[in-house]
Backbone as CSV, one residue per row, in Angstrom:
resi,resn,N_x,N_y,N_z,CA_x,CA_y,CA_z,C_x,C_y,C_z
1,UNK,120.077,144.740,80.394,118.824,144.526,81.101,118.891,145.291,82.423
2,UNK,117.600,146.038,82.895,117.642,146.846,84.119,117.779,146.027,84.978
3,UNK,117.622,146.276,86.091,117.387,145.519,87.414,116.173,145.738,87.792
4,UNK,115.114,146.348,86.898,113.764,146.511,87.239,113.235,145.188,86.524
5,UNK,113.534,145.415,85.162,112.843,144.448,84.220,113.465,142.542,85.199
6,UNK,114.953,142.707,85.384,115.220,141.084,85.984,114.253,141.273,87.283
7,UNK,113.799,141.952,87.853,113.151,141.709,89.011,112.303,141.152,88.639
8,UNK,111.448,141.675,87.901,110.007,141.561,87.346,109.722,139.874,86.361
9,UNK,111.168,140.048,85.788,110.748,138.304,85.090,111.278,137.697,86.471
10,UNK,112.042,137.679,87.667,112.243,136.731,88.099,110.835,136.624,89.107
11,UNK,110.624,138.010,89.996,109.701,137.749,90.822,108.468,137.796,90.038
12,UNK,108.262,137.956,89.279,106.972,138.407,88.240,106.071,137.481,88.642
13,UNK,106.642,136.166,88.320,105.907,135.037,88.298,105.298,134.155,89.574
14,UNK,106.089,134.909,90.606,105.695,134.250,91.744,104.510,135.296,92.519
15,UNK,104.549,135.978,92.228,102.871,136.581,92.639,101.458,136.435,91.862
16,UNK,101.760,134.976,90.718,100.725,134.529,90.171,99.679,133.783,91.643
17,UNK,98.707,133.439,91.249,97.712,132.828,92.721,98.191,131.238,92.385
18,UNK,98.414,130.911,93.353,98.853,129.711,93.431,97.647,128.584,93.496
19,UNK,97.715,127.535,93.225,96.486,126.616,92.843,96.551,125.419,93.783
20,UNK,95.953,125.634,95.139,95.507,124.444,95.893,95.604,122.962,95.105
21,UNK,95.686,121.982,96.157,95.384,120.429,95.476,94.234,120.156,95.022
22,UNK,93.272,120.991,95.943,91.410,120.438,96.218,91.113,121.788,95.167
23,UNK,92.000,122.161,94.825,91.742,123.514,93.326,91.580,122.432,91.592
24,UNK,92.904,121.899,92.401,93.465,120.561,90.858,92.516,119.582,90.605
25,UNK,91.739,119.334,91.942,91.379,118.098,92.034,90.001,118.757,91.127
26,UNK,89.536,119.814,92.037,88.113,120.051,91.075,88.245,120.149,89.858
27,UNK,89.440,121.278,89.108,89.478,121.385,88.241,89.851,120.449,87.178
28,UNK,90.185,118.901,87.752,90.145,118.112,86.857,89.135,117.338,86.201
29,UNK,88.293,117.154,87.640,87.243,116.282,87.896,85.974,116.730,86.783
30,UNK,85.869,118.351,86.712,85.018,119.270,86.030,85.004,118.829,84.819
31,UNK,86.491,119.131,84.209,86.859,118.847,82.980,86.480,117.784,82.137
32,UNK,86.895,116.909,83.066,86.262,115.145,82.580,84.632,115.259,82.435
33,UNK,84.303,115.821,83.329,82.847,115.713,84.009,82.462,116.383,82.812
34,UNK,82.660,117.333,82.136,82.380,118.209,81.289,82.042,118.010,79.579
35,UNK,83.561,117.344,79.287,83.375,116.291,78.294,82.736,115.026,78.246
36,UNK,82.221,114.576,79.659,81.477,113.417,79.323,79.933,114.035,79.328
37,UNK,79.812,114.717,79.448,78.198,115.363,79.249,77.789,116.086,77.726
38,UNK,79.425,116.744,77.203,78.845,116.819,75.979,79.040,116.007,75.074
39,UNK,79.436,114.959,75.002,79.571,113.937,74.348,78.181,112.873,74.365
40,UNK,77.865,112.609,75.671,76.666,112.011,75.800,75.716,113.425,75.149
41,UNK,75.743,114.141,74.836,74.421,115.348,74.277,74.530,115.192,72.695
42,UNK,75.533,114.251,72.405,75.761,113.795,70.696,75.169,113.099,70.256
43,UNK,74.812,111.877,71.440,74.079,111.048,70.735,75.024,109.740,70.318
44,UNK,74.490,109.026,69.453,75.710,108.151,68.878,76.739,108.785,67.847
45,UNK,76.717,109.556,67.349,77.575,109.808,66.807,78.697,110.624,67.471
46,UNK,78.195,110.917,69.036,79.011,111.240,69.521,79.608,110.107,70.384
47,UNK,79.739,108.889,70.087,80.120,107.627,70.248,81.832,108.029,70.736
48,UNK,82.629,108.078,69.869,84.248,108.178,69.747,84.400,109.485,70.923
49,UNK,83.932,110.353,70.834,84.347,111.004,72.188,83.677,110.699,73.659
50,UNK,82.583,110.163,73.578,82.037,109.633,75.232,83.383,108.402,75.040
51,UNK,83.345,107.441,74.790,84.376,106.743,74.431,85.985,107.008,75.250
52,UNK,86.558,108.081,74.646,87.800,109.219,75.155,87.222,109.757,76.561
53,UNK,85.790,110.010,76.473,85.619,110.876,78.299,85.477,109.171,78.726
54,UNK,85.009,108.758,78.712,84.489,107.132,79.789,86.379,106.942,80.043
55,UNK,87.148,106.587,78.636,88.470,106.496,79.392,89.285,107.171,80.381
56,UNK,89.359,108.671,80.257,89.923,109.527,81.102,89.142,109.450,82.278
57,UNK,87.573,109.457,82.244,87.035,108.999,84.125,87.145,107.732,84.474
58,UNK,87.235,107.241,84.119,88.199,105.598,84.498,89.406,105.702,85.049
59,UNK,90.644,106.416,83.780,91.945,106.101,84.730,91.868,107.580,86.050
60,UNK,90.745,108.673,85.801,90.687,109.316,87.545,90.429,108.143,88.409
61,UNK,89.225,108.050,88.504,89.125,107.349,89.241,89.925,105.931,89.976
62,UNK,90.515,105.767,88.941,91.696,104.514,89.147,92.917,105.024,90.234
63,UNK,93.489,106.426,89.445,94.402,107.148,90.740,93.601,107.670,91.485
64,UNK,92.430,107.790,91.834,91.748,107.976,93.008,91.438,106.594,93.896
65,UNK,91.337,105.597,93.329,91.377,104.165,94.279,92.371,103.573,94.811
66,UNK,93.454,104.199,93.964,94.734,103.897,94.427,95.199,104.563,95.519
67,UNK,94.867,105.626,95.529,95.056,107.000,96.571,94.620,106.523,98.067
68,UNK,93.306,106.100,98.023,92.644,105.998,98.610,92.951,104.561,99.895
69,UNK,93.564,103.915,98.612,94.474,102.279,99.246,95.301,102.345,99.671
70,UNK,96.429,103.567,99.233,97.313,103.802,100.148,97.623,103.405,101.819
71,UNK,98.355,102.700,102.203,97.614,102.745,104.102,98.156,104.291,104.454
72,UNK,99.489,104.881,104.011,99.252,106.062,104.264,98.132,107.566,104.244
73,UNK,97.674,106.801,103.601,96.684,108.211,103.582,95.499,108.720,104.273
74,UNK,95.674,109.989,104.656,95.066,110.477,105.840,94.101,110.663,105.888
75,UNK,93.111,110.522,105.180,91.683,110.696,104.831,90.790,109.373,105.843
76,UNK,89.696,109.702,106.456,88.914,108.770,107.042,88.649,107.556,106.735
77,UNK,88.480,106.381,107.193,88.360,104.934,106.942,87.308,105.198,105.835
78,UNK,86.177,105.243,106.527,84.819,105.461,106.030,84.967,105.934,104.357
79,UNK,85.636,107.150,104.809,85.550,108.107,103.469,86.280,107.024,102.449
80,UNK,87.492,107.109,103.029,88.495,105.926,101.577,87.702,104.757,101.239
81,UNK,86.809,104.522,102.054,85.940,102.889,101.636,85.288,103.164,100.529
82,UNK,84.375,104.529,100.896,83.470,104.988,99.988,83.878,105.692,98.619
83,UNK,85.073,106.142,98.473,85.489,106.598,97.644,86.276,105.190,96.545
84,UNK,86.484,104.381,97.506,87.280,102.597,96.723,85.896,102.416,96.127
85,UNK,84.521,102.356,96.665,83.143,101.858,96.111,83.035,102.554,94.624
86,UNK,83.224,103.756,94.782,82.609,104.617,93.920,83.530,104.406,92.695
87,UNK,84.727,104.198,92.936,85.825,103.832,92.286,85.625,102.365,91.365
88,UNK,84.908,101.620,92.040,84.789,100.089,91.316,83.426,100.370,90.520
89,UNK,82.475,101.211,91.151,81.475,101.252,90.178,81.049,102.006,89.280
90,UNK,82.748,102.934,88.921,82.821,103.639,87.827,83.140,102.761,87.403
91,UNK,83.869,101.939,87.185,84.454,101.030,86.682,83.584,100.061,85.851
92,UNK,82.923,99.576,86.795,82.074,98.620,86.136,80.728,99.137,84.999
93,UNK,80.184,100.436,85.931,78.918,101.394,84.905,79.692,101.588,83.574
94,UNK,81.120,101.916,83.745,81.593,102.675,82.165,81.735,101.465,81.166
95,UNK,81.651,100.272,81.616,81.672,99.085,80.593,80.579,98.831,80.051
96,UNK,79.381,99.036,81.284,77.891,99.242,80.795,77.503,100.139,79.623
97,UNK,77.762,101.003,79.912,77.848,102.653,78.904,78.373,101.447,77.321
98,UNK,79.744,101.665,77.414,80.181,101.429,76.284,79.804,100.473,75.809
99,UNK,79.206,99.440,76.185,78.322,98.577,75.640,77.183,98.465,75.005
100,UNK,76.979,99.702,75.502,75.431,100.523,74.934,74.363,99.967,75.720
101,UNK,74.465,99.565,77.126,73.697,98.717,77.927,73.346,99.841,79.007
102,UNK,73.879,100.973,79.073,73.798,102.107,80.086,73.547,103.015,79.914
103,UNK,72.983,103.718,80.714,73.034,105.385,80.156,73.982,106.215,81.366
104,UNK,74.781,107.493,80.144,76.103,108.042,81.228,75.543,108.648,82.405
105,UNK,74.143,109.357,82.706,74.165,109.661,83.857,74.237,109.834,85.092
106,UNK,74.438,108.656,85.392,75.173,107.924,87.200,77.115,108.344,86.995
107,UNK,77.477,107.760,85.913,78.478,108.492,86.508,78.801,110.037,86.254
108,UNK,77.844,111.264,85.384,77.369,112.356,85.672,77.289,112.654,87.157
109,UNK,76.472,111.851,87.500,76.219,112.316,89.200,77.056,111.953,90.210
110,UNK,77.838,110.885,89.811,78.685,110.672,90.907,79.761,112.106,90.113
111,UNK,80.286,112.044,89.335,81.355,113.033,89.268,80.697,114.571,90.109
112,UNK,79.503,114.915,89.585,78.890,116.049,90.451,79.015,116.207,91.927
113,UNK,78.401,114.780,92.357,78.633,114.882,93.937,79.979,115.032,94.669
114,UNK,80.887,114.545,93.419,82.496,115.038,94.250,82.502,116.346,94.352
115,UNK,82.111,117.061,92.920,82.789,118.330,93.163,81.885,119.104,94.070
116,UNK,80.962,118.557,94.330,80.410,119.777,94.923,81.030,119.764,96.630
117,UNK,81.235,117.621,96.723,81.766,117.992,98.231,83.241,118.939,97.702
118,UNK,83.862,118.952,97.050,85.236,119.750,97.180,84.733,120.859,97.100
119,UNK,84.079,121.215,96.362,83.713,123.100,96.455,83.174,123.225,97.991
120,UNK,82.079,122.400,98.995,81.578,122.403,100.132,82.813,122.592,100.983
121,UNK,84.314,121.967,100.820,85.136,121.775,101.805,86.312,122.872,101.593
122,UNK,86.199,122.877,100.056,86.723,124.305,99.746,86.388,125.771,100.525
123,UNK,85.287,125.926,100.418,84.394,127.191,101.214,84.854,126.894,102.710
124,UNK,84.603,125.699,103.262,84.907,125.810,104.636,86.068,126.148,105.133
125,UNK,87.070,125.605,104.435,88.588,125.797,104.536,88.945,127.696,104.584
């Protein structure tokens, strides 16, 4: 092996772009957000996958309430309150949903309004 080629697998990889937290965070949030919209566009028979998205935005939001409870964490009173709120009433809407007593679009919009504040705080940064 050259000493060109070991350069290249060793440093190769570290001039990939590296992926912010508030990168992870959107890009998770999307994802979920994503599958729960086309699943709700199924209808009932798209029952078993809103189902799978309602679970995965549940346990986010769950490590996001937890996050948020932390006493360490540095984020504003205000903000962590509001983010614990939003947190319990995913909680409670997604039981609605699956009950067939709801419709998914509130928590559509709450997932929207995160990302857009992270893309808003993203840009500023």
């Amino acid at each position: 092996m050259t000493p060109n080629v070991l350069a290249k697998r060793t440093y190769g990889q570290a001039s990939a772009p590296t992926r912010t937290a508030g990168k992870l965070e959107y890009d998770v949030i999307a994802r979920i957000t994503h599958k729960l919209k086309e699943a709700a566009k199924q209808g009932k028979r798209g029952f078993p996958a809103l189902a799978e998205a309602i679970h995965e935005n549940r346990r986010l939001w769950t490590m996001l309430a937890r996050f948020v409870a932390d006493g360490g964490n540095g984020l504003p009173e205000q903000l962590r309150a509001q983010i614990f709120y939003l947190a319990e009433f995913t909680d409670h809407h997604s039981t609605k949903v699956l009950a067939g007593d709801a419709n998914v679009r509130p928590l559509l919009e709450v997932n929207t309004a995160i990302l857009r504040g992270l893309r808003s705080g993203a840009a500023a940064a």
